[in-house]
N, C-alpha and C positions, 0 to 999 in steps of 0.2 A: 698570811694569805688564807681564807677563808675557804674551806674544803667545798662548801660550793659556788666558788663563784659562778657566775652566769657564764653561758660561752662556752665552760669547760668539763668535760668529761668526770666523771669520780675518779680519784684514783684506782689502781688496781686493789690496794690494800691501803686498809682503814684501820682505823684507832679500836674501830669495834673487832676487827679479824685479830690484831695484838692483841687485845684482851685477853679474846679465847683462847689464845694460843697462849698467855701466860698461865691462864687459867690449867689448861692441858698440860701445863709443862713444870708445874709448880712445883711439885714432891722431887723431880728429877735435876732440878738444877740447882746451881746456887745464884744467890745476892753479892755478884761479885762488888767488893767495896772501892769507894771513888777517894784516892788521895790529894787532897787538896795542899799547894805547896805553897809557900812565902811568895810575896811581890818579888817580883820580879826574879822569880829561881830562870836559870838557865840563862841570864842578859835577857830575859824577853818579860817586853812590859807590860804592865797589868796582871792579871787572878791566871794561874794555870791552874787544873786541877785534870788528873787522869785516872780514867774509867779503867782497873784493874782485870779486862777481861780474861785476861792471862790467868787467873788462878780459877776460871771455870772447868769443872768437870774436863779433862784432856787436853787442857792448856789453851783452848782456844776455845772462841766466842761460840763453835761452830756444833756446840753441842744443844742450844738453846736451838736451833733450825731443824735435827735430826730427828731428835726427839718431839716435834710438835708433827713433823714431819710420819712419821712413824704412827705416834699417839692418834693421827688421823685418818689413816689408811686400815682398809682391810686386810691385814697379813695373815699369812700360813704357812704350811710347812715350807713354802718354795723360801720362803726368806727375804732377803733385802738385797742390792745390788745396789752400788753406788763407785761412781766414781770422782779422784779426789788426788790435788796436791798432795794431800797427807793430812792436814787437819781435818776436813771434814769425814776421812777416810773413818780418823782416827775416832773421831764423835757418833759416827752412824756404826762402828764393830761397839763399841761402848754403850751405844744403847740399844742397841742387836739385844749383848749380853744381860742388862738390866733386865730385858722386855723378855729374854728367854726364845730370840729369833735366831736364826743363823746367818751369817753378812759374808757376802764375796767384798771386795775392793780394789778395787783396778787405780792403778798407780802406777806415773809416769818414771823412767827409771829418773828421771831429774827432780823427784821429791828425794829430801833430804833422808837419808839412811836410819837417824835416829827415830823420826817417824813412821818410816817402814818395819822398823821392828817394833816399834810400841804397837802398834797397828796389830801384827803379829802375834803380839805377847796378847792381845785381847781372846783370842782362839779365833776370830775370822781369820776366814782362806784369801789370799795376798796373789795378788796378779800384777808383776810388775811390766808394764808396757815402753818398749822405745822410743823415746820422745817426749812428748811437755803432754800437759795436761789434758788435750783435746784429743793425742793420740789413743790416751787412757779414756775418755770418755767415750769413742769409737769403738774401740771394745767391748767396753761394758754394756753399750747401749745394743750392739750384737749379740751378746750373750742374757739379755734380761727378755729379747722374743726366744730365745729355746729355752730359757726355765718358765718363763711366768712369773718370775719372781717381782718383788714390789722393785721400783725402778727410787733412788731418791737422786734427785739433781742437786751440787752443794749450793745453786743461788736463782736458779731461776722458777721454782716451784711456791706457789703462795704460802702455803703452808711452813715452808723455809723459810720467806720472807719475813712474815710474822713473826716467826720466833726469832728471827734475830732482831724484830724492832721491840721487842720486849726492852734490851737492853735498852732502848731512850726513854719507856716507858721506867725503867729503875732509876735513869739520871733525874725525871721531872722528879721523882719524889726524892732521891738525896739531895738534891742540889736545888737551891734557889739563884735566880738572877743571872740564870746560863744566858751570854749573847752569842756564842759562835760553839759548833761541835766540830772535830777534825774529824775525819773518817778515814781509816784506809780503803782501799779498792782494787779487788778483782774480779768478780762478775758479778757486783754490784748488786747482791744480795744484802747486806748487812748497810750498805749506806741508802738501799731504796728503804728496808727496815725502819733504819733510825729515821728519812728522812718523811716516810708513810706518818710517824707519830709525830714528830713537831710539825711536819705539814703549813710550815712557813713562818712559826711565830718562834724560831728558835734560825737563826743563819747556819745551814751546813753547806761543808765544802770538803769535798773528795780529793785524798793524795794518795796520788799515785807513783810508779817507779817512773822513770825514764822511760825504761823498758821495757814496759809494760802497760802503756796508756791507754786502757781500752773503754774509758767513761771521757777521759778528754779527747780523745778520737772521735768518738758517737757525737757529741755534743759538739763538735765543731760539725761534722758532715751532717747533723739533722737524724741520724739512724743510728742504731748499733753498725758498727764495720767492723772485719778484722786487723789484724793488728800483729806486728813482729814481736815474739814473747823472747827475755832472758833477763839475765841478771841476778842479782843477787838474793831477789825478794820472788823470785821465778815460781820457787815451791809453793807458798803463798797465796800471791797476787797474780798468777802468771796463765788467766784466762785469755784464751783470743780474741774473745767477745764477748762484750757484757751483756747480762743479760736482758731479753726483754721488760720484764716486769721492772728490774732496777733501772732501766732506762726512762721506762714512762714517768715513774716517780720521782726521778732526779730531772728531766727537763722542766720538770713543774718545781720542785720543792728544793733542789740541790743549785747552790749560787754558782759554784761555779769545780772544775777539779781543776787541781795543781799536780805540776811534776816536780820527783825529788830525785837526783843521781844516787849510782850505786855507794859514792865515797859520803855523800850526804847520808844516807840511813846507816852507812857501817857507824860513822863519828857518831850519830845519835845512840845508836845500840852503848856505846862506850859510855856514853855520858851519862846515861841513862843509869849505868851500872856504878857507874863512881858517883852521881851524883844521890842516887835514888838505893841503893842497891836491889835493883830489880833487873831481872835478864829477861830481855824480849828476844824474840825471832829477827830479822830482817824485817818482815811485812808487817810484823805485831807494832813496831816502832816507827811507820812513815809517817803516822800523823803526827810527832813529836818531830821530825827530820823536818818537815817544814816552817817550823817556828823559829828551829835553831839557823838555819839560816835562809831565811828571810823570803820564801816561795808564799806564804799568807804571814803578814804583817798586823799583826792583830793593836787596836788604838792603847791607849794608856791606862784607861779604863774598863778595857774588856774584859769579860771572864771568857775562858776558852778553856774548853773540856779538850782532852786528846785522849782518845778509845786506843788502848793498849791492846791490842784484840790477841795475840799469841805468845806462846813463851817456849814452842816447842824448837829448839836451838840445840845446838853443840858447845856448851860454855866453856871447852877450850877455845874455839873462832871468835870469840869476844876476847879482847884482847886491847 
């Protein structure tokens, strides 16, 4: 699809705003590497190959948004204030520390433990909040008018956006011949990203939990809506609403999202480890969950990328 066709709006975010924002983010991150597997790994037909975002900077994709994020604001002494599942918590105290900021993190107590302490072990100050993620964004979002401090949102701020569309920007150049990108999805930061840069000449499609559906919710009602959060990918994926900016991007560019149950991404996580031996999260592993059994059915000749986007887990719960 032709970024401008007649009729239609520009996107919010352009191939030219990814640029910059790799541009901005280049010393700080890594080139996480794409593992291309045998035909037919997993019983599923045609080219897999997956985007290792799991070995970026704090295990998730979510360090390439913080820091572009950051890298573009006027900061000072008040600091950064952010709130977060856990990964992006985890990304925005890590480049706090790079940047030589100070980082609050407001964290739901239903983000997983282990990344509440990494979180911690960064020297940001940990505010853990009652409830799922939007209870923690309610606070934070109250406490960033009595500091003054820089506010970062984990997916609906352009400058987030960008930086996570870097990463589709790294697939064009390893990969040739990509027909289909998996995405996971929770407030639709990271698949408006990827979906901002292929911007139609590349098929993505957003998978989401069961219980979690908050890009196939929008997309069916025409808006973002809220949406009943839990599950097992909750920490995650586990937004109540996606956000604006990935919404507008994916009505245009995103074919369609899929749902995956809870027993479908545990069994991926396993297979993923015995087959691959790689250890994803829950949420790091939905876009592999849908291949395995049969939510996007990809032709015989497809190549399909699957974005491993987290690895921050408990590797005893893998199992």
């Amino acid at each position: 699809m032709d970024l401008l066709s007649p009729g239609l709006e520009p996107p919010p975010i352009t191939r030219f705003d990814i640029e910059e924002a790799a541009e901005r983010i280049r010393e700080h991150v890594r080139r996480t590497p794409v593992l291309s597997l045998e035909r037919n790994a997993f019983g599923v037909p045609g080219r897999m190959s997956l985007k290792l975002e799991l070995l970026q900077h704090t295990g998730s994709f979510k360090a390439r948004g913080a820091f572009s994020r950051m890298l573009s604001a006027e900061l000072d002494d008040s600091g950064v204030l952010a709130p977060s599942g856990g990964n992006f918590g985890l990304a925005v105290a890590h480049a706090a520390r790079v940047l030589g900021q100070r980082a609050e993190i407001f964290v739901p107590s239903t983000a997983s433990p282990v990344k509440i302490e990494a979180i911690r072990a960064t020297g940001a100050e940990v505010h853990v909040v009652p409830g799922y993620y939007a209870d923690a964004y309610a606070a934070c979002e109250e406490r960033a008018f009595d500091t003054g401090a820089v506010f970062l949102h984990p997916y609906d701020q352009p400058a987030v956006v960008a930086g996570q569309g870097t990463i589709a920007m790294e697939l064009g150049e390893q990969l040739q011949g990509i027909d289909t990108v998996l995405v996971p999805v929770g407030g639709g930061g990271l698949i408006g990203g990827v979906a901002a840069w292929f911007a139609g000449e590349v098929r993505v499609v957003g998978v989401e939990p069961e219980a979690c559906p908050t890009l196939h919710a929008a997309l069916a009602a025409g808006e973002p809506v809220d949406v009943e959060v839990g599950g097992i990918a909750a920490d995650s994926l586990g937004a109540r609403r996606v956000g604006e900016l990935g919404f507008a991007i994916a009505r245009r560019f995103v074919e369609r999202a899929v749902l995956v149950s809870d027993e479908t991404i545990a069994w991926a996580q396993r297979r993923l480890w015995e087959e691959c031996r790689i250890l994803a999260e829950p949420g790091g592993v939905a876009s592999l969950a849908a291949l395995l059994r049969g939510a996007y059915r990809p032709g015989p000749d497809e190549h399909v990328v699957c974005i491993i986007s987290g690895g921050n887990t408990d590797p005893a719960q893998v199992a």
